[in-house]
MARGUVEX-988165 format. One line per 10 residues: for each residue x, y, z of N, C-alpha, C. Coordinates in steps of 0.05 Angstrom, whole numbers. Layout:
! MARGUVEX-988165
X:Y:Z:X:Y:Z:X:Y:Z ~ ...
! end
This chain:
! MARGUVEX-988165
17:-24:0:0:0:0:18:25:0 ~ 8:46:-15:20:65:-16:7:89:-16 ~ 15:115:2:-2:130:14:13:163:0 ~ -8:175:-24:1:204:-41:-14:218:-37 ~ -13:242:-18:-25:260:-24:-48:252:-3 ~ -51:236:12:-82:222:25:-102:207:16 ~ -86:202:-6:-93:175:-22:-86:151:-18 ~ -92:129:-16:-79:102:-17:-85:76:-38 ~ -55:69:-52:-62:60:-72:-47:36:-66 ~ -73:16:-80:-54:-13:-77:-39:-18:-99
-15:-20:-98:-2:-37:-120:0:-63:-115 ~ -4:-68:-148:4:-103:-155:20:-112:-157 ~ 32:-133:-158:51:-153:-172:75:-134:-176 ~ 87:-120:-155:111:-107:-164:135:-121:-167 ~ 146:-144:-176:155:-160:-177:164:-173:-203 ~ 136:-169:-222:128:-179:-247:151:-170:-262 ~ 169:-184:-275:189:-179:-304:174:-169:-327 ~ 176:-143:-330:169:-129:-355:183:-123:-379 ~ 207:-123:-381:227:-121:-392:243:-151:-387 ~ 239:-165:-403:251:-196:-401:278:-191:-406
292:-184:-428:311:-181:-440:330:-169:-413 ~ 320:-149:-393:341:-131:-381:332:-135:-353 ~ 310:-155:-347:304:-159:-320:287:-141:-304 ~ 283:-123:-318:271:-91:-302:232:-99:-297 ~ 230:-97:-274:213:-102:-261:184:-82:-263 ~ 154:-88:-257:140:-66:-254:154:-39:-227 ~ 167:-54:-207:176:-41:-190:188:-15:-199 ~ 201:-27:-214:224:-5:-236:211:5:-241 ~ 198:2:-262:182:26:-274:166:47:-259 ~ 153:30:-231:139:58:-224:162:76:-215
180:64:-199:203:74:-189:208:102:-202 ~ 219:89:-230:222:116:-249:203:131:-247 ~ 177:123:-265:156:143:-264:153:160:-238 ~ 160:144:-208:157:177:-188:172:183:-180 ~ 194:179:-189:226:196:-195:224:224:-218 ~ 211:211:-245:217:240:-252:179:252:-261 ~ 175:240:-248:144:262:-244:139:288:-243 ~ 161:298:-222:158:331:-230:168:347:-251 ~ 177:328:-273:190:339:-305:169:319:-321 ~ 153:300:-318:126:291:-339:106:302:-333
91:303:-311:66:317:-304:55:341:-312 ~ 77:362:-316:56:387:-324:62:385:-357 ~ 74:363:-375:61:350:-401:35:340:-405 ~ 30:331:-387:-4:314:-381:-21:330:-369 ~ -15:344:-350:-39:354:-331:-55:370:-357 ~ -89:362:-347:-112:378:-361:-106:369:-386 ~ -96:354:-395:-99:342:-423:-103:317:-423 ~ -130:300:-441:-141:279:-439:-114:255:-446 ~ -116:236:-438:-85:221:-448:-108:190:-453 ~ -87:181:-466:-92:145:-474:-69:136:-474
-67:113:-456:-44:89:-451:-43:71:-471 ~ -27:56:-471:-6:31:-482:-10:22:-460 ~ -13:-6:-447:-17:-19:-429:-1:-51:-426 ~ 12:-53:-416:29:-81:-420:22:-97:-397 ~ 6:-112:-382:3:-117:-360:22:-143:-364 ~ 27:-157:-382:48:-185:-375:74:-173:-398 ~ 82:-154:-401:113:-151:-406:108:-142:-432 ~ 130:-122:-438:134:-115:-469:126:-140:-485 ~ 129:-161:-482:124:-183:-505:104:-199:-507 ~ 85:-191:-478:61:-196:-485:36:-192:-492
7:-188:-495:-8:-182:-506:-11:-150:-490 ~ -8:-139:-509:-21:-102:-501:-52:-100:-516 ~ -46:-66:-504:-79:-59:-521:-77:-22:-508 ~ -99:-4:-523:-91:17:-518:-113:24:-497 ~ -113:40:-482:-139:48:-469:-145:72:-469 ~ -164:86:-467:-179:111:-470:-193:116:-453 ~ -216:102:-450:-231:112:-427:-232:101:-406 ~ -232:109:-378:-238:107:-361:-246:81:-343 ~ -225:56:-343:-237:30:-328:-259:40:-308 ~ -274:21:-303:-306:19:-295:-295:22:-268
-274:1:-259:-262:-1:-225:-248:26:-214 ~ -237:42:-241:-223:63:-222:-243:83:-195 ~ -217:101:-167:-228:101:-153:-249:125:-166 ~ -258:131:-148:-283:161:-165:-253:185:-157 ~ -232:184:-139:-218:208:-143:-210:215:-168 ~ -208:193:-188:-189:205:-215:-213:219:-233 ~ -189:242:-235:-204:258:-258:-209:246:-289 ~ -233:251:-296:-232:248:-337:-254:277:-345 ~ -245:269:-371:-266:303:-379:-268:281:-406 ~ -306:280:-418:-316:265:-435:-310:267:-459
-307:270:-487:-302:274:-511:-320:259:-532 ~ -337:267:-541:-358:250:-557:-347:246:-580 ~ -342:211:-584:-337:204:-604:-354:186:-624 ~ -352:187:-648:-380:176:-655:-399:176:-653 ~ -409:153:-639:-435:148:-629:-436:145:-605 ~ -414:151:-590:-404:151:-556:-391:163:-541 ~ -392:165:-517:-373:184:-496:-343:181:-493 ~ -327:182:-492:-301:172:-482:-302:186:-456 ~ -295:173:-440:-281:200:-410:-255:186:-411 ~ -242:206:-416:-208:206:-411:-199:211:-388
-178:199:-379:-160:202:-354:-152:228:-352 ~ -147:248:-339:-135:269:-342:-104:258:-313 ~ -85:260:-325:-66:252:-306:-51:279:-285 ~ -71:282:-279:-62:309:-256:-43:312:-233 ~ -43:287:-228:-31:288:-207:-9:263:-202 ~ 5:271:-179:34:238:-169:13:216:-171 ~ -12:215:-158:-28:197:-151:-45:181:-178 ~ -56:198:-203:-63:190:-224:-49:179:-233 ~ -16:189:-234:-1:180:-247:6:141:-245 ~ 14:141:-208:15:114:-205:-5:95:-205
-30:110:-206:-55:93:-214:-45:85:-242 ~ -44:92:-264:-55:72:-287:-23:68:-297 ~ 4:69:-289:21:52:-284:23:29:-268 ~ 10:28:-244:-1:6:-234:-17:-14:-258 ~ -25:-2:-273:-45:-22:-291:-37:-28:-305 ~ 1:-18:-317:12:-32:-332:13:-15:-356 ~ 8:7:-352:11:32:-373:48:40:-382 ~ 52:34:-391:86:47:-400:81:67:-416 ~ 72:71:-434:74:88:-449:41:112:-449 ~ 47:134:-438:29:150:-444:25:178:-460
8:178:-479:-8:191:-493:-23:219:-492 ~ -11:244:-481:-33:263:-481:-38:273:-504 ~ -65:292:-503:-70:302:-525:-59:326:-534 ~ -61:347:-559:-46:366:-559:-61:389:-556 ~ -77:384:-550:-96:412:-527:-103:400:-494 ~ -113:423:-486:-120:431:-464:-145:426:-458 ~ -159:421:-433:-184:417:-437:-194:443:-437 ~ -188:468:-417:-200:489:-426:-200:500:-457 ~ -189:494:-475:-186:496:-501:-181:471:-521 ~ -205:444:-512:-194:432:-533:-201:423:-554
-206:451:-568:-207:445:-603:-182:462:-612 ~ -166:473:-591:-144:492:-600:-115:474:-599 ~ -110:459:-610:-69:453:-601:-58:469:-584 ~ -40:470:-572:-17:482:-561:8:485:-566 ~ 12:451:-580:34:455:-592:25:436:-626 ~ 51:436:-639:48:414:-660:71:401:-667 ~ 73:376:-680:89:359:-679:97:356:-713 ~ 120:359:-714:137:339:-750:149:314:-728 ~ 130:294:-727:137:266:-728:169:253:-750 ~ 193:242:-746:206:239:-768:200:205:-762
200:198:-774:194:166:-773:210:149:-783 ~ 233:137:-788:251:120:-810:235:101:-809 ~ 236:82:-833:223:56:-834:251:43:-830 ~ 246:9:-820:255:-3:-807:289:-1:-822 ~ 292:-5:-848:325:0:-855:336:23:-853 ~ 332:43:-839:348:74:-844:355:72:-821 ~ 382:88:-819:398:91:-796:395:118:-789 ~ 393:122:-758:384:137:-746:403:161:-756 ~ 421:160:-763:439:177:-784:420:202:-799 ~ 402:185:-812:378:204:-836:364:218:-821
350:203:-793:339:226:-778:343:239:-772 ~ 381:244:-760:388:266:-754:394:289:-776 ~ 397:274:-796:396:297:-828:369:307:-836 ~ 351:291:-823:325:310:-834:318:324:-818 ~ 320:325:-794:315:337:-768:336:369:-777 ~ 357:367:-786:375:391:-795:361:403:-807 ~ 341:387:-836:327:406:-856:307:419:-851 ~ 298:406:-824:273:406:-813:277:441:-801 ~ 303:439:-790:305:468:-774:311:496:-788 ~ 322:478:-810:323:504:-836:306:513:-843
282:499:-846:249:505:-861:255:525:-831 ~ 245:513:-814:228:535:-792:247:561:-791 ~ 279:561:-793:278:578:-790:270:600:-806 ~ 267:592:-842:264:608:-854:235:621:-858 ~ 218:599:-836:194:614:-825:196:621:-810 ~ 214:633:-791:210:644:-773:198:629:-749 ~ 199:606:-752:185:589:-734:214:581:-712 ~ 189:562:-693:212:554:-668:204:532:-659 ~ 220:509:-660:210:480:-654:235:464:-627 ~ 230:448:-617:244:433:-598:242:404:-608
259:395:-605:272:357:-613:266:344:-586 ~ 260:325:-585:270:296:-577:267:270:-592 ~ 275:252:-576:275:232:-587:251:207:-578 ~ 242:200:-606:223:180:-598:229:160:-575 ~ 249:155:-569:255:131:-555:247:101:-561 ~ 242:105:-590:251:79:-611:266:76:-626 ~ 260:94:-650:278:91:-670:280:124:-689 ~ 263:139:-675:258:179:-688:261:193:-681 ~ 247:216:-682:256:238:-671:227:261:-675 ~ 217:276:-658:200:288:-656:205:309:-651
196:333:-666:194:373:-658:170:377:-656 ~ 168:395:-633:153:407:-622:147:434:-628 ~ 128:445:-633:124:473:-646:98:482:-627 ~ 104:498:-605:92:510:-583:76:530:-598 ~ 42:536:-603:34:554:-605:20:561:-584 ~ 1:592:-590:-26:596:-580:-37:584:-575 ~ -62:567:-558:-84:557:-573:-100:575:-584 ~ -95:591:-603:-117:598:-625:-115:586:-651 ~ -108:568:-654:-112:544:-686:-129:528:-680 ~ -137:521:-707:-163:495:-696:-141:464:-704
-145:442:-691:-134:421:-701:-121:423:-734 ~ -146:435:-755:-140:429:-784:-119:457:-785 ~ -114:476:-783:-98:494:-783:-74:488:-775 ~ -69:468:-758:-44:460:-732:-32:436:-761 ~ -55:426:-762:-43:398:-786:-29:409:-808 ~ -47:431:-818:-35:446:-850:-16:458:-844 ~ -8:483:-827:24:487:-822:41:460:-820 ~ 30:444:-806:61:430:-797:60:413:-824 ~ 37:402:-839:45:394:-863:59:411:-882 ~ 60:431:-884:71:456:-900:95:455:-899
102:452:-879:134:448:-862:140:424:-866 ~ 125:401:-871:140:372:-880:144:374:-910 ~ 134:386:-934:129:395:-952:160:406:-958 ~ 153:427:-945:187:444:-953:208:430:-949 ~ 206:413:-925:220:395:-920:236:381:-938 ~ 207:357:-944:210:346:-965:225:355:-998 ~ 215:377:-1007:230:394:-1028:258:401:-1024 ~ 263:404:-1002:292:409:-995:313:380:-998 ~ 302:358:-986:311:330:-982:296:308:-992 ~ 288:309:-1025:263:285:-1033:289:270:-1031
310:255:-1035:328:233:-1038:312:219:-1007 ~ 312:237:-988:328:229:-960:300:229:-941 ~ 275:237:-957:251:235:-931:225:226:-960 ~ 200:221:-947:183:215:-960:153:230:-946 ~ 139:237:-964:109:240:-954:89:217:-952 ~ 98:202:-967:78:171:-974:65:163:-953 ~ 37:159:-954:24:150:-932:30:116:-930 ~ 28:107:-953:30:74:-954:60:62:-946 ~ 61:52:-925:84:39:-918:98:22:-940 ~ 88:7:-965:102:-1:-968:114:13:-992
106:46:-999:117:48:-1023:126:75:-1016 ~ 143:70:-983:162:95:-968:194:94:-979 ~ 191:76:-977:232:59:-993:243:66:-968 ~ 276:64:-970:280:72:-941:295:98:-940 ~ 269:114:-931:267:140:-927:251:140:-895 ~ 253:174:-890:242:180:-858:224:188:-873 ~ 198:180:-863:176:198:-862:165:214:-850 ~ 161:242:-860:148:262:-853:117:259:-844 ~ 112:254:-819:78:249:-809:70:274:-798 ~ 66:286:-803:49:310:-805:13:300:-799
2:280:-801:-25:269:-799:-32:262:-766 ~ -5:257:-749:-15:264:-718:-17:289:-704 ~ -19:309:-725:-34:329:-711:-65:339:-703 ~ -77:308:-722:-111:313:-722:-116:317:-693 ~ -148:317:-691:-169:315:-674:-160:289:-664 ~ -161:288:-634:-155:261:-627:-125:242:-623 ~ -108:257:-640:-84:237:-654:-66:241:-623 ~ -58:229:-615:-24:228:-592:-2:219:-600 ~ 14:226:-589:37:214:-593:46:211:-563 ~ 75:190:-558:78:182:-533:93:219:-514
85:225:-498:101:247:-478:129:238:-478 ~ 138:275:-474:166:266:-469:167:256:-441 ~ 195:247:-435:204:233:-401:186:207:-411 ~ 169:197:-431:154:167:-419:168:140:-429 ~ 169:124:-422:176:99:-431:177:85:-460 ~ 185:67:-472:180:52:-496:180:22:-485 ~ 160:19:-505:167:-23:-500:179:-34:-510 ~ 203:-21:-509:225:-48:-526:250:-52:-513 ~ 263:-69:-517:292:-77:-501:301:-51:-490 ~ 314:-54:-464:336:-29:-459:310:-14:-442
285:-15:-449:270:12:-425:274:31:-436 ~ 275:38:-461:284:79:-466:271:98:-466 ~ 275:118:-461:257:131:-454:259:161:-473 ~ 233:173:-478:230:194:-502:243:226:-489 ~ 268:225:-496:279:243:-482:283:280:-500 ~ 280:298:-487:294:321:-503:318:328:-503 ~ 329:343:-528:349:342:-537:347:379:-545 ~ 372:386:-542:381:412:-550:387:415:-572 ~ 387:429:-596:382:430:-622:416:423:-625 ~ 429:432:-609:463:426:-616:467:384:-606
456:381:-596:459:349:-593:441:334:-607 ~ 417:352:-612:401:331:-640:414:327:-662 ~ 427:344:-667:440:350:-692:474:344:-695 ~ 484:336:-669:505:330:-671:514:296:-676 ~ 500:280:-685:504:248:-696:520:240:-668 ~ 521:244:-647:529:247:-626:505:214:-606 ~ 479:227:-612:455:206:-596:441:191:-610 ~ 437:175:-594:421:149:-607:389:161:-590 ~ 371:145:-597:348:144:-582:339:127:-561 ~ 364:103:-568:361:88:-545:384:93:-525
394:117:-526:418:131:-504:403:145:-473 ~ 383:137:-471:372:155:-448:343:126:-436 ~ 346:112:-420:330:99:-409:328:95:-375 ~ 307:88:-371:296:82:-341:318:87:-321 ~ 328:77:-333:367:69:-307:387:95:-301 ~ 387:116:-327:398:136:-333:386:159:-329 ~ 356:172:-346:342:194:-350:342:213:-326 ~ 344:208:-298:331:220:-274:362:233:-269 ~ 381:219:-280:414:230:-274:418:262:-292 ~ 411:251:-323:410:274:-334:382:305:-331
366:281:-320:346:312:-316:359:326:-283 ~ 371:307:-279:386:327:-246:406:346:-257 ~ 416:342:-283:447:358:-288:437:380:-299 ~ 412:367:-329:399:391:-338:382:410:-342 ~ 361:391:-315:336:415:-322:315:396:-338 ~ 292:406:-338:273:405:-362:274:425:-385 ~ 292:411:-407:299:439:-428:276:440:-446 ~ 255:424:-443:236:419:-457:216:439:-450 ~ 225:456:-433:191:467:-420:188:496:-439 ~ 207:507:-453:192:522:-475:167:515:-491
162:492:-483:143:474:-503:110:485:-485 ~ 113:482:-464:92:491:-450:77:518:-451 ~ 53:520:-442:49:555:-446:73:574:-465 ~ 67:555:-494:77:568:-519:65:589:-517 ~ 83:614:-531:64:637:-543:66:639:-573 ~ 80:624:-584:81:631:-614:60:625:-636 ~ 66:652:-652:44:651:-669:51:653:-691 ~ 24:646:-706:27:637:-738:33:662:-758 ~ 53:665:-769:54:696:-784:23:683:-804 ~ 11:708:-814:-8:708:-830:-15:690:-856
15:689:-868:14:687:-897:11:652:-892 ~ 14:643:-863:19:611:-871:-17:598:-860 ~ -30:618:-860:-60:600:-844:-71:601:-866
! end
């Protein structure tokens, strides 16, 4: 039993091997998770999130979740989102205590959205996803991520890197929320575009996987209504524990890191040396010059 805030939460099976390959335990993981909590949380707070859920180990059966298990306690917050023909209530992860709730359940990898609930038909920020397909060496991502910074700057734009903590690399482009989702998608596609024009050898737009070749893809399409991508500081399910870390435009760009250079065992060392350099990303103020809406 474990007692946050005047809460008490039972954990399970802390014991369970999640990581086969490296031995790392659920223990571990929450470990981490409320180790560096006060550099993930105000990523999540008031923004609806959806998990990745591994309850028997990276290699066994997952699934994603969205709304709201029937058993959670009534403390945890959700705010509803009508989808379809139905409600979703989302988790809102507000707090140390939300947090070890649905890590307890086997969550590694979490999902917020890219608005706010007080504003969420507005983004806050937006994402150029770089994606390699499975033969490209993380080499190309760091070359498109270069071209990537040339476009913005020659918009005048301002983006932040990290790393997927698989195999990519993700910028962050902090606005207003005054865009609607489809406005947030068309700039940042605009910007994979130029991209693209600058580097067709070396990136692709292709939606169809199999006719990407091996090029990074430009995904510009998770900026819709709804779409997530994993938070920075969170976990990945694959060998090693890595975790989706930020990077300073001089070490993204320096062929210097891998994405699997920063995991569970390590991350809490470097956020003690450096800070959360990521938090420009938060209460963005930047805005769209005219000519690109």
């Amino acid at each position: 039993m474990l007692q946050i805030n005047g809460r008490k939460l039972q954990l399970t099976n802390l014991d369970k091997i999640l990581w086969p390959e490296d031995s790392y335990t659920k223990y571990e993981l929450l470990r981490f998770y409320i180790d560096i909590s006060p550099f993930l949380l105000p990523y999540l707070a008031s923004r609806p999130c959806s998990f990745q859920r591994f309850p028997d180990g990276i290699h066994g059966k997952h699934f994603y979740q969205k709304n709201v298990p029937s058993f959670a306690p009534d403390w945890i917050q959700t705010f509803p989102v009508f989808s379809g023909k139905r409600t979703v209530n989302y988790i809102l992860v507000n707090n140390l205590e939300t947090l070890v709730y649905v890590v307890n359940l086997g969550c590694l990898e979490i999902h917020p959205w890219h608005s706010q609930t007080a504003a969420i038909k507005y983004p806050d920020w937006g994402i150029v996803d770089l994606d390699p397909q499975e033969e490209v060496d993380f080499s190309a991502v760091v070359e498109s991520a270069g071209v990537v910074k040339t476009v913005l700057d020659e918009l005048g734009l301002y983006g932040y890197p990290k790393t997927s903590g698989a195999t990519g690399m993700q910028i962050y482009l902090p606005f207003k929320p005054h865009y609607t989702y489809e406005q947030v998608r068309d700039i940042i596609g605009y910007i994979c575009r130029l991209t693209h024009e600058k580097a067709p050898q070396l990136t692709t737009l292709e939606r169809m996987v199999k006719k990407r070749g091996a090029k990074v893809y430009l995904d510009y399409l998770q900026n819709g209504w709804g779409k997530t991508i994993n938070a920075p500081y969170t976990v990945r399910p694959v060998s090693g524990a890595p975790v989706s870390t930020p990077l300073s435009w001089e070490e993204a760009l320096s062929g210097k890191i891998a994405p699997r250079d920063f995991t569970i065992k390590n991350l809490l060392t470097r956020l003690q040396g450096k800070g959360d350099i990521f938090s420009p990303v938060l209460g963005g103020s930047q805005v769209l010059p005219l000519h690109l809406l």
